[in-house]
Backbone as XML, in Angstrom:
<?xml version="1.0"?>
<chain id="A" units="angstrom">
  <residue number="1" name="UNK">
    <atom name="N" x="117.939" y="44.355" z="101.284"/>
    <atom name="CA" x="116.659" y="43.696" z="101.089"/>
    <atom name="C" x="116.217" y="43.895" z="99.640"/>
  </residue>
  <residue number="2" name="UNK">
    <atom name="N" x="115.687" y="42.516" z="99.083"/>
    <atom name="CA" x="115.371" y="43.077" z="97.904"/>
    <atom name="C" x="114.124" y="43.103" z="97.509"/>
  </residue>
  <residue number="3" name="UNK">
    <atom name="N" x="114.256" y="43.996" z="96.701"/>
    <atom name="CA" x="112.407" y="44.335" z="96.247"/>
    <atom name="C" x="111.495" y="43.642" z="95.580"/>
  </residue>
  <residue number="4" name="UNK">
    <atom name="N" x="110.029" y="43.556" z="95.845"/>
    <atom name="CA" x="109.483" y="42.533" z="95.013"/>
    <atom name="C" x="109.419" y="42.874" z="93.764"/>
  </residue>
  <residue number="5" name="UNK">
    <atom name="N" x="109.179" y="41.658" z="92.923"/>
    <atom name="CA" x="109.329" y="41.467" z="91.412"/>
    <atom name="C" x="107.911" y="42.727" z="90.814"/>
  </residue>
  <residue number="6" name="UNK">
    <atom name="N" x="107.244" y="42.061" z="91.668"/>
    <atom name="CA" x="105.608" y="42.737" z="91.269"/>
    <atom name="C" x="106.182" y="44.539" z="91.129"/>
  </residue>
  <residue number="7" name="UNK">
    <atom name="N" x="106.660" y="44.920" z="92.214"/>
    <atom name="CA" x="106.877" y="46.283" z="91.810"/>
    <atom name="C" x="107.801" y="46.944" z="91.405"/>
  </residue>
  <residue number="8" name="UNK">
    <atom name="N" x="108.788" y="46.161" z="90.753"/>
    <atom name="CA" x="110.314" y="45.944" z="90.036"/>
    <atom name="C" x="109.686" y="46.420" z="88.720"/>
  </residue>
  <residue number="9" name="UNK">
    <atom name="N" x="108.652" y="45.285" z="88.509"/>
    <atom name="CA" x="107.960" y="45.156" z="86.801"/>
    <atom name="C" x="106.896" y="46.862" z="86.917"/>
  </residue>
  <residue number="10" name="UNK">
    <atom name="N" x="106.376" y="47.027" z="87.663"/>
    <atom name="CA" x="105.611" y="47.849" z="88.292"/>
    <atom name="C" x="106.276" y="49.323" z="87.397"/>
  </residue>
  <residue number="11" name="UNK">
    <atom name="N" x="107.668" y="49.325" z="88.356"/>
    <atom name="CA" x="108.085" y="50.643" z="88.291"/>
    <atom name="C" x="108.965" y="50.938" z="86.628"/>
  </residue>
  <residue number="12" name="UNK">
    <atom name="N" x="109.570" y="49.899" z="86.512"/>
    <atom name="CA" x="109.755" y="49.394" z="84.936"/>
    <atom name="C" x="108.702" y="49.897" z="84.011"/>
  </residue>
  <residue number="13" name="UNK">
    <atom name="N" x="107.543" y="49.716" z="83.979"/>
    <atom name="CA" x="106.375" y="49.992" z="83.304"/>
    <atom name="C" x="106.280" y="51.606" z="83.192"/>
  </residue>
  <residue number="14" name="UNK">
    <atom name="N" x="106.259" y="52.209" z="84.512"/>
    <atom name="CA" x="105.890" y="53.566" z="84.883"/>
    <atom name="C" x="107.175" y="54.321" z="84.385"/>
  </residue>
  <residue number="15" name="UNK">
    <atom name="N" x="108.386" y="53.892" z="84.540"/>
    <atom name="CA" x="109.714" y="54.190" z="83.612"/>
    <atom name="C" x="109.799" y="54.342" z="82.132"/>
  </residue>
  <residue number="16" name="UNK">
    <atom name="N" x="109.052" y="53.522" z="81.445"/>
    <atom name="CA" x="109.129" y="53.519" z="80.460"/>
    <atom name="C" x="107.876" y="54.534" z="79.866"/>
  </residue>
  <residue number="17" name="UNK">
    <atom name="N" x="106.481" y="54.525" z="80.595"/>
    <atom name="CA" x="105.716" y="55.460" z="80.288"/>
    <atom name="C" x="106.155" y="56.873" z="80.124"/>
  </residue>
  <residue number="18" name="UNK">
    <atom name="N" x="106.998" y="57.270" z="81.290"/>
    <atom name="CA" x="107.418" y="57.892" z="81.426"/>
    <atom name="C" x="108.348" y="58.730" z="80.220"/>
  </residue>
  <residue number="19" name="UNK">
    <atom name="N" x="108.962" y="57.640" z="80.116"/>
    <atom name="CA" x="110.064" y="58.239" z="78.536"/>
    <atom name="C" x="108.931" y="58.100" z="77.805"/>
  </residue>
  <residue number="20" name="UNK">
    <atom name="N" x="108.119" y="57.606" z="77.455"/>
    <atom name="CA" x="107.232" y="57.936" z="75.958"/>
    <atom name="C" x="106.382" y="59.120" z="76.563"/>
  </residue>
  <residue number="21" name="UNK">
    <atom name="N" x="106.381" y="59.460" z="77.522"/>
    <atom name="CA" x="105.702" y="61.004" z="77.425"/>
    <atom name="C" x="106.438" y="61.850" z="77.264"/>
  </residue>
  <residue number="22" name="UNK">
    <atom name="N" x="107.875" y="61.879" z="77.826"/>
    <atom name="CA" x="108.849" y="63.153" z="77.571"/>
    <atom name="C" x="109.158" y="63.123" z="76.205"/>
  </residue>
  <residue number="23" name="UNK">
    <atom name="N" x="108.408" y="62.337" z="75.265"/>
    <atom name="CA" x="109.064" y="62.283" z="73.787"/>
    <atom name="C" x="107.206" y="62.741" z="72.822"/>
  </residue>
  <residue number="24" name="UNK">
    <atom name="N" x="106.442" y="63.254" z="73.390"/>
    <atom name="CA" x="105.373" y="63.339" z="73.323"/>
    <atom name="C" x="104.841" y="64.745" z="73.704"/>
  </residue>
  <residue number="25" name="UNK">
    <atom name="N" x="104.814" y="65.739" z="72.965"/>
    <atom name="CA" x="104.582" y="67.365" z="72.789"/>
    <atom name="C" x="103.310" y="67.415" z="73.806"/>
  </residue>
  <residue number="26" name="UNK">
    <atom name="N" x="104.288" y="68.342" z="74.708"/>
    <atom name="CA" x="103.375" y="68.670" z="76.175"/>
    <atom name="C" x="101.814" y="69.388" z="76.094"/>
  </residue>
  <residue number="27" name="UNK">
    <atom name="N" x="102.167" y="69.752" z="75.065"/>
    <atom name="CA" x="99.885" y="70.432" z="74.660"/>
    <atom name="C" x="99.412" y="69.026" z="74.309"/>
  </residue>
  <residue number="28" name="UNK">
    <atom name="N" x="99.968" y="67.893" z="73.996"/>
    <atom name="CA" x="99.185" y="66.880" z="73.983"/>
    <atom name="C" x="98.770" y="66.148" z="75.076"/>
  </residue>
  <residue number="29" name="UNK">
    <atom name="N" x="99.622" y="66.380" z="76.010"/>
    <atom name="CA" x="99.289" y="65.538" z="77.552"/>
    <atom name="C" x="98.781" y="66.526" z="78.212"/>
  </residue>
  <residue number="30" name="UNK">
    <atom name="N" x="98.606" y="67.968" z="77.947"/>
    <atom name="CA" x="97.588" y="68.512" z="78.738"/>
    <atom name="C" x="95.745" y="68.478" z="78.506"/>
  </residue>
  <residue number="31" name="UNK">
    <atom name="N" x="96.056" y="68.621" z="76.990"/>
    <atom name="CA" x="94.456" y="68.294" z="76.434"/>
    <atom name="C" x="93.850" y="66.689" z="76.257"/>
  </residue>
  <residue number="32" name="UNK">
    <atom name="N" x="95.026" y="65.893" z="76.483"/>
    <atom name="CA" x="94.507" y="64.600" z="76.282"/>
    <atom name="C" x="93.184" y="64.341" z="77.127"/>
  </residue>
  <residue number="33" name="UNK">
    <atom name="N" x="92.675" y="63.551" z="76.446"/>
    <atom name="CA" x="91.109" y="62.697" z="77.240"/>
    <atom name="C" x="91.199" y="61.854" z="77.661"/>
  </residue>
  <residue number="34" name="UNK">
    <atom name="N" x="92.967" y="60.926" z="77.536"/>
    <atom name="CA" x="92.413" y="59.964" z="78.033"/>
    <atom name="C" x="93.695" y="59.794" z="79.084"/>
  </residue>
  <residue number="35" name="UNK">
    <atom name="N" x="93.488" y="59.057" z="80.093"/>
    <atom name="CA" x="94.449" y="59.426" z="81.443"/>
    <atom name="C" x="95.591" y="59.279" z="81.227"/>
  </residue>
  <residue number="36" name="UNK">
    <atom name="N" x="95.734" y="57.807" z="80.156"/>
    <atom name="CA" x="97.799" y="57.882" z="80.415"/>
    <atom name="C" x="98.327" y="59.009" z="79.712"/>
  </residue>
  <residue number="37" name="UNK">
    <atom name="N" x="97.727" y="59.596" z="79.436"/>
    <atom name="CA" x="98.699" y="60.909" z="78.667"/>
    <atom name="C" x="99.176" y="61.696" z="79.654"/>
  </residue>
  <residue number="38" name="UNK">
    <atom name="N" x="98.723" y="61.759" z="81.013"/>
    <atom name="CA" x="98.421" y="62.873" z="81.725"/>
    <atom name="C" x="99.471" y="62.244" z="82.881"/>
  </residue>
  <residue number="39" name="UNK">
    <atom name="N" x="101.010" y="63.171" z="83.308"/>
    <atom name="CA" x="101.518" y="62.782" z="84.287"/>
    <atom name="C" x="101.122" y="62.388" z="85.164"/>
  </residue>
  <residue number="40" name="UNK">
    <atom name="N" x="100.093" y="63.146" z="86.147"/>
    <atom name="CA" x="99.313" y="63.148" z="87.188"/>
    <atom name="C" x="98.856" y="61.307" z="87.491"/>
  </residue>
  <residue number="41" name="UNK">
    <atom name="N" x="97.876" y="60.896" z="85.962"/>
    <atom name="CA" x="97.991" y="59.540" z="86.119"/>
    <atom name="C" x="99.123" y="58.769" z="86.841"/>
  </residue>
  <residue number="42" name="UNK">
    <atom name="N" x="100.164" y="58.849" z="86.460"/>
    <atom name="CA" x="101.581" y="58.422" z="86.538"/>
    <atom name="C" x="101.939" y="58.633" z="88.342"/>
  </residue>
  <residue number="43" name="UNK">
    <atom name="N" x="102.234" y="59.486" z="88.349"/>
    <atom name="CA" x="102.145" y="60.333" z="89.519"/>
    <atom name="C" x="101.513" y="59.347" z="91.026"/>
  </residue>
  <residue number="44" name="UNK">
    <atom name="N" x="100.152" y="59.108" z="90.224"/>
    <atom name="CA" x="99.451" y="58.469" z="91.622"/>
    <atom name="C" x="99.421" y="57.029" z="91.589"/>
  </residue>
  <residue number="45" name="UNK">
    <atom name="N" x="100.062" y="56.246" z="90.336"/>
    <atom name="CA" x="100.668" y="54.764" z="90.376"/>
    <atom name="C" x="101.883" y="54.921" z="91.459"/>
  </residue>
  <residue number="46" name="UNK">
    <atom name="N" x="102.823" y="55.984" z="91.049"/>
    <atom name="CA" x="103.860" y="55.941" z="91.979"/>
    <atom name="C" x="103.716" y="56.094" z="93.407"/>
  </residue>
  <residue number="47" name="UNK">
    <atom name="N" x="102.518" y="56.829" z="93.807"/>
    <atom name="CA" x="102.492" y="56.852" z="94.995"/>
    <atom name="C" x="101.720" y="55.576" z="95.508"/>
  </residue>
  <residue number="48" name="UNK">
    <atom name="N" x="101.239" y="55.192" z="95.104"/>
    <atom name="CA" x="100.332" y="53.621" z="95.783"/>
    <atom name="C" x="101.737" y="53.031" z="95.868"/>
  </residue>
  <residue number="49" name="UNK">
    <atom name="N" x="102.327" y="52.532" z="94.748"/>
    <atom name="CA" x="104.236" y="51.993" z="94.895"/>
    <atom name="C" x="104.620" y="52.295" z="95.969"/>
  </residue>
  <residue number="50" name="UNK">
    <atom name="N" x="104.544" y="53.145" z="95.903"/>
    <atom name="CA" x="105.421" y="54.570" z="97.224"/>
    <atom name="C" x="105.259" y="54.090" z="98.347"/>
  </residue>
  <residue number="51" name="UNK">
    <atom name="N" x="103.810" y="53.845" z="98.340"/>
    <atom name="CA" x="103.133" y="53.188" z="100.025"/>
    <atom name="C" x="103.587" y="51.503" z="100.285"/>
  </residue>
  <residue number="52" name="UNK">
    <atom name="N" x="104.364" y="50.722" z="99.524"/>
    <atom name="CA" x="104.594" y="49.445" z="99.169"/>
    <atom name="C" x="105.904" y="49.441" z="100.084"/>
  </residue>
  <residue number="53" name="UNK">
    <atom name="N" x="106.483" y="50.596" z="99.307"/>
    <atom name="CA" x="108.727" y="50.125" z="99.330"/>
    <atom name="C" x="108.964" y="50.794" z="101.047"/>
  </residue>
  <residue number="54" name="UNK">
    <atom name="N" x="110.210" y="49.807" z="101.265"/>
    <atom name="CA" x="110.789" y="50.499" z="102.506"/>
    <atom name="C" x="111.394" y="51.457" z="102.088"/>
  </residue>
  <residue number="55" name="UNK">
    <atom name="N" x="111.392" y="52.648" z="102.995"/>
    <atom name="CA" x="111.862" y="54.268" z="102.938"/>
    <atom name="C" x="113.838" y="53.734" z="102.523"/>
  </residue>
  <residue number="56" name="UNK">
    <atom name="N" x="114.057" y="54.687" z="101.974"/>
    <atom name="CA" x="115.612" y="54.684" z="101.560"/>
    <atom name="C" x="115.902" y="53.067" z="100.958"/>
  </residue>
  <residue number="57" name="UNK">
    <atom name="N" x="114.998" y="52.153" z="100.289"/>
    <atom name="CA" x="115.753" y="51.843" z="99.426"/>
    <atom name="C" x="115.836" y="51.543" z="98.492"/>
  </residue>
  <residue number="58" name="UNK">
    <atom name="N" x="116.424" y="50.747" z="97.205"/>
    <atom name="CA" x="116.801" y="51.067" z="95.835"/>
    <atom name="C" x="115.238" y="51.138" z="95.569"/>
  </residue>
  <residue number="59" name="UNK">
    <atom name="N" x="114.229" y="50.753" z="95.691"/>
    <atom name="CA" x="112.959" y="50.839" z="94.643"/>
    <atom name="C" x="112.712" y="52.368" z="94.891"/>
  </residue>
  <residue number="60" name="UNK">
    <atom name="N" x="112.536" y="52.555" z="96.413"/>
    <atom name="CA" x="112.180" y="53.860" z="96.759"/>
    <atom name="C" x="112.925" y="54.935" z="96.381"/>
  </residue>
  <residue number="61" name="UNK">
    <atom name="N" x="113.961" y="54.891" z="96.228"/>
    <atom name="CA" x="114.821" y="55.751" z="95.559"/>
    <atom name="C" x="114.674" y="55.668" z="94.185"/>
  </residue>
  <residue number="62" name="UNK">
    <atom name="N" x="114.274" y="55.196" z="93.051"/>
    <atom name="CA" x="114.069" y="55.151" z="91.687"/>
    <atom name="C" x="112.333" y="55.859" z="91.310"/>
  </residue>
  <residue number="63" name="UNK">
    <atom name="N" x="111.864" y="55.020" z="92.708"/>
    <atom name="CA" x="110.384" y="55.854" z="92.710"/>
    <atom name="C" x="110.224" y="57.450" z="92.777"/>
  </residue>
  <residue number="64" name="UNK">
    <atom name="N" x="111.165" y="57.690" z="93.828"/>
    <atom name="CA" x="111.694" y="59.274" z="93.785"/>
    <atom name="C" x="112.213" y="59.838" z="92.566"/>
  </residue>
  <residue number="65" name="UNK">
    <atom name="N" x="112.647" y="59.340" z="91.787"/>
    <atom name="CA" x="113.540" y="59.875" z="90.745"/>
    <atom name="C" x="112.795" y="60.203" z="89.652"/>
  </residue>
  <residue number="66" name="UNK">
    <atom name="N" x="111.666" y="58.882" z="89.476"/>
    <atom name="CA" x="110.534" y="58.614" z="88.641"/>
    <atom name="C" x="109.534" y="60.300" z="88.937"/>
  </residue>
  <residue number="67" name="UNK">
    <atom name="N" x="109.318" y="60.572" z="90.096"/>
    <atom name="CA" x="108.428" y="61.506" z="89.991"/>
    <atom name="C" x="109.059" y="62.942" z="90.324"/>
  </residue>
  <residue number="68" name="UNK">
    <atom name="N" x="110.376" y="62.722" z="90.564"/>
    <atom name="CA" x="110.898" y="64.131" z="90.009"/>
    <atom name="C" x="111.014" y="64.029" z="88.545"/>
  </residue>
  <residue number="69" name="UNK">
    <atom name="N" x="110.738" y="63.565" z="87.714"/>
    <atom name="CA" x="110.483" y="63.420" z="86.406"/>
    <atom name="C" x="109.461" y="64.011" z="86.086"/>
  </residue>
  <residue number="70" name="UNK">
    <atom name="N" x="108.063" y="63.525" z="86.688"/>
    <atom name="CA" x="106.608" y="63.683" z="86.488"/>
    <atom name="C" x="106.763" y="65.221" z="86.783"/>
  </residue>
  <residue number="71" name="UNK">
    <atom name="N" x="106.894" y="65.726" z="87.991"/>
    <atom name="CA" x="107.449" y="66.950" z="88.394"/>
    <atom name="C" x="107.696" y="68.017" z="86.963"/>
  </residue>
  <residue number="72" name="UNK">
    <atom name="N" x="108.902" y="67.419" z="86.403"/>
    <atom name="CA" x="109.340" y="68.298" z="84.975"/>
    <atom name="C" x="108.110" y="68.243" z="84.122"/>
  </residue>
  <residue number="73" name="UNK">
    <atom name="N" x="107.587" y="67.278" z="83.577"/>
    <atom name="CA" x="107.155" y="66.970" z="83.053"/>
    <atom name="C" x="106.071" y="67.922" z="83.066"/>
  </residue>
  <residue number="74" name="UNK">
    <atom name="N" x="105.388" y="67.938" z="84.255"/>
    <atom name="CA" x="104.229" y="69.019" z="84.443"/>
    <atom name="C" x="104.672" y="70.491" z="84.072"/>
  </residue>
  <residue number="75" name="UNK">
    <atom name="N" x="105.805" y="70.722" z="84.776"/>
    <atom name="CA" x="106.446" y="71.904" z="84.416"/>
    <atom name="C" x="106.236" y="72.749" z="83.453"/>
  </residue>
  <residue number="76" name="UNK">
    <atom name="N" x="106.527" y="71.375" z="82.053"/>
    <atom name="CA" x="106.379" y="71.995" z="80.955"/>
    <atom name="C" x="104.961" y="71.767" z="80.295"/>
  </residue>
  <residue number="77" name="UNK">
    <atom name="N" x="104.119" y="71.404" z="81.159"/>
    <atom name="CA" x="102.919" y="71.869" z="80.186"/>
    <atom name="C" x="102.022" y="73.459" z="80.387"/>
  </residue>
  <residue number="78" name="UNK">
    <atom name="N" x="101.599" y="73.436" z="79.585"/>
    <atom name="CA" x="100.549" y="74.556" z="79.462"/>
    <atom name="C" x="99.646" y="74.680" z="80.557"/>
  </residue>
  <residue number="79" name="UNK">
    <atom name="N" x="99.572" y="75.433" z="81.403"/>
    <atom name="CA" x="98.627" y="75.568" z="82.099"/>
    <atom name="C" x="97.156" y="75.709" z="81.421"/>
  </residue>
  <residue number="80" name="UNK">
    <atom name="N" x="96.463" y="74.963" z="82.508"/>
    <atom name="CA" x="95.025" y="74.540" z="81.142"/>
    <atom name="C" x="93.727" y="74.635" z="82.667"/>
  </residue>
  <residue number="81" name="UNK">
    <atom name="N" x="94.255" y="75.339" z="83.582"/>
    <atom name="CA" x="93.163" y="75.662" z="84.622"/>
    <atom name="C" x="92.980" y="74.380" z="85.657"/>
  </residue>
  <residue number="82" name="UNK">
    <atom name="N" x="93.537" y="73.025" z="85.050"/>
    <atom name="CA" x="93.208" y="71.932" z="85.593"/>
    <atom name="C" x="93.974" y="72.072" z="86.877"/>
  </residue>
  <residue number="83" name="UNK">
    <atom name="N" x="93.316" y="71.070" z="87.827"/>
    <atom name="CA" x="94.481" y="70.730" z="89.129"/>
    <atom name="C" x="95.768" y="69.563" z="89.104"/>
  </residue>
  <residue number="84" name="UNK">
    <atom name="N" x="95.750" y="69.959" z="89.859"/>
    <atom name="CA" x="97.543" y="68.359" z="90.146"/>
    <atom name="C" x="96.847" y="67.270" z="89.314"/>
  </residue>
  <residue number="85" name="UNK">
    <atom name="N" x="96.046" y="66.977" z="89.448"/>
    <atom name="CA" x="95.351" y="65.456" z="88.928"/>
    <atom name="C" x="94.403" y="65.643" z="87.623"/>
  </residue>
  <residue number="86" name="UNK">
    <atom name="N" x="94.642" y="66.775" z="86.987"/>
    <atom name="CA" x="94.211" y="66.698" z="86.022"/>
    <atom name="C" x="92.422" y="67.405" z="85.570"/>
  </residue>
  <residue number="87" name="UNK">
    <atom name="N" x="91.620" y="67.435" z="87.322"/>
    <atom name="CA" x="90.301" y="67.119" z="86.900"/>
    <atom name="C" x="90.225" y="68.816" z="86.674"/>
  </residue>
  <residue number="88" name="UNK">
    <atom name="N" x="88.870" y="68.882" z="86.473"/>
    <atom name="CA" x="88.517" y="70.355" z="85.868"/>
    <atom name="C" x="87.051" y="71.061" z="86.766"/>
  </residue>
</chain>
């Protein structure tokens, strides 16, 4: 079955955000002000996606992959007191 375009382009987008944050010094996406800096943003696009794709296949599986990314990503920032989502 194949996946719609809408969240093809969707996850494309969130892919590519994605690489411009891992290329983007992690004290900056923790102190940022403004949301796309902040995985977490990222994070909860994928899961609305998430709620879209049928379980096991190719979108859903790239969606997975996408936020074991976000995952690292958090990893390496600085703990800054905030929660999963950023707020304070």
């Amino acid at each position: 079955m194949a996946w719609d375009d809408e969240d093809e382009r969707e996850l494309r987008h969130v892919e590519a955000m994605i690489d411009a944050l891992s290329r983007v010094d992690a004290r900056e996406c923790a102190t940022a002000t403004t949301a796309v800096l902040r995985p977490a943003y990222w994070r909860a696009r994928l899961e609305a996606i998430g709620g879209r794709l049928r379980a096991g296949g190719r979108a859903a599986t790239v969606a997975k992959t996408l936020i074991a990314r976000l995952d690292e990503l958090e990893r390496r920032q600085p703990s800054d007191g905030a929660g999963r989502y950023g707020k304070r």
